[in-house]
N, C-alpha and C positions, 0 to 999 in steps of 0.2 A: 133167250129173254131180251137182248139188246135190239132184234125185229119186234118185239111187244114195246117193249119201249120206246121205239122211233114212233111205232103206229100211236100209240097213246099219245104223244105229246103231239103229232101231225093233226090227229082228228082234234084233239084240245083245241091246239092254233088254227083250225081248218085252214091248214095247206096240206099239201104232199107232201109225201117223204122226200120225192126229189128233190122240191124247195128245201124243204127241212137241212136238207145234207147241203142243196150245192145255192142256192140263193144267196146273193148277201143286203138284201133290203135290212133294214134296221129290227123292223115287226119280226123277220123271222131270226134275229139272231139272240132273242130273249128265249127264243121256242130252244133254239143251238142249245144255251146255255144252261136252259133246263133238263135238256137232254145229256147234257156234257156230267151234270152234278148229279142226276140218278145212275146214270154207267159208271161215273169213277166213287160214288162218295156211297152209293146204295147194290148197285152189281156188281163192285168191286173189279171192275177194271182198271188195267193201268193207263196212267196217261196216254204214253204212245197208242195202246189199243183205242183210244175215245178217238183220238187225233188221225187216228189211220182211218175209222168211219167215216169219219169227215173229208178227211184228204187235207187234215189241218196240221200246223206247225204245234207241237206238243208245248209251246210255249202259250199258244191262243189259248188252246184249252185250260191248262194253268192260270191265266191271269184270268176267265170268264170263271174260272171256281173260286178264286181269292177273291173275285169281287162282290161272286154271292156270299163269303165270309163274312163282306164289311157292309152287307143290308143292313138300315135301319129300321126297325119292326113301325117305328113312329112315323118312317114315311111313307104314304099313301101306296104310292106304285111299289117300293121296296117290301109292304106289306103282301103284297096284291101277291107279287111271286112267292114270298115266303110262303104263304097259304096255300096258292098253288101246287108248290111243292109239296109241301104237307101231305095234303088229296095225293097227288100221284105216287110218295114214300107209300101211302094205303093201298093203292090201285097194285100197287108192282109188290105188295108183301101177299096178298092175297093170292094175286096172280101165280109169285111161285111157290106159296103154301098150297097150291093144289095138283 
């Protein structure tokens, strides 16, 4: 499920997976972060497992999840993800309801 999950959010952001993982443009590190919060917060992995996908420091991943904590629904772009999210929590429940 965490290869469904990279792909879902890669085809989202249209980039690669390999972006997805190893880029560090700014565009792809919203796509990171969204992939960061449905592996640890929705597939139930543990941090170091998100942060080993990556090849990241368990603490990146840590701070990119407390940050989507402190989204404001009232702001424009902090909405944009929250709803985002939203959709893909649906995408990824279906997914492994079948």
């Amino acid at each position: 499920s965490d290869l469904y999950v990279l792909t879902c959010v890669s085809d989202e952001y249209k980039i690669s997976r390999h972006s997805l993982i190893k880029s560090k443009k700014h565009y792809n590190q919203k796509a990171r972060q969204m992939a960061y919060c449905i592996l640890y917060l929705d597939i139930g992995l543990s941090l170091r497992q998100v942060a080993g996908i990556f090849g990241k420091y368990v603490r990146s991943v840590a701070v990119a999840i407390e940050n989507y904590r402190k989204l404001n629904p009232n702001i424009k772009t902090d909405k944009e993800f929250i709803d985002l999210y939203k959709n893909f929590q649906q995408k990824i429940l279906l997914h492994l309801n079948n």
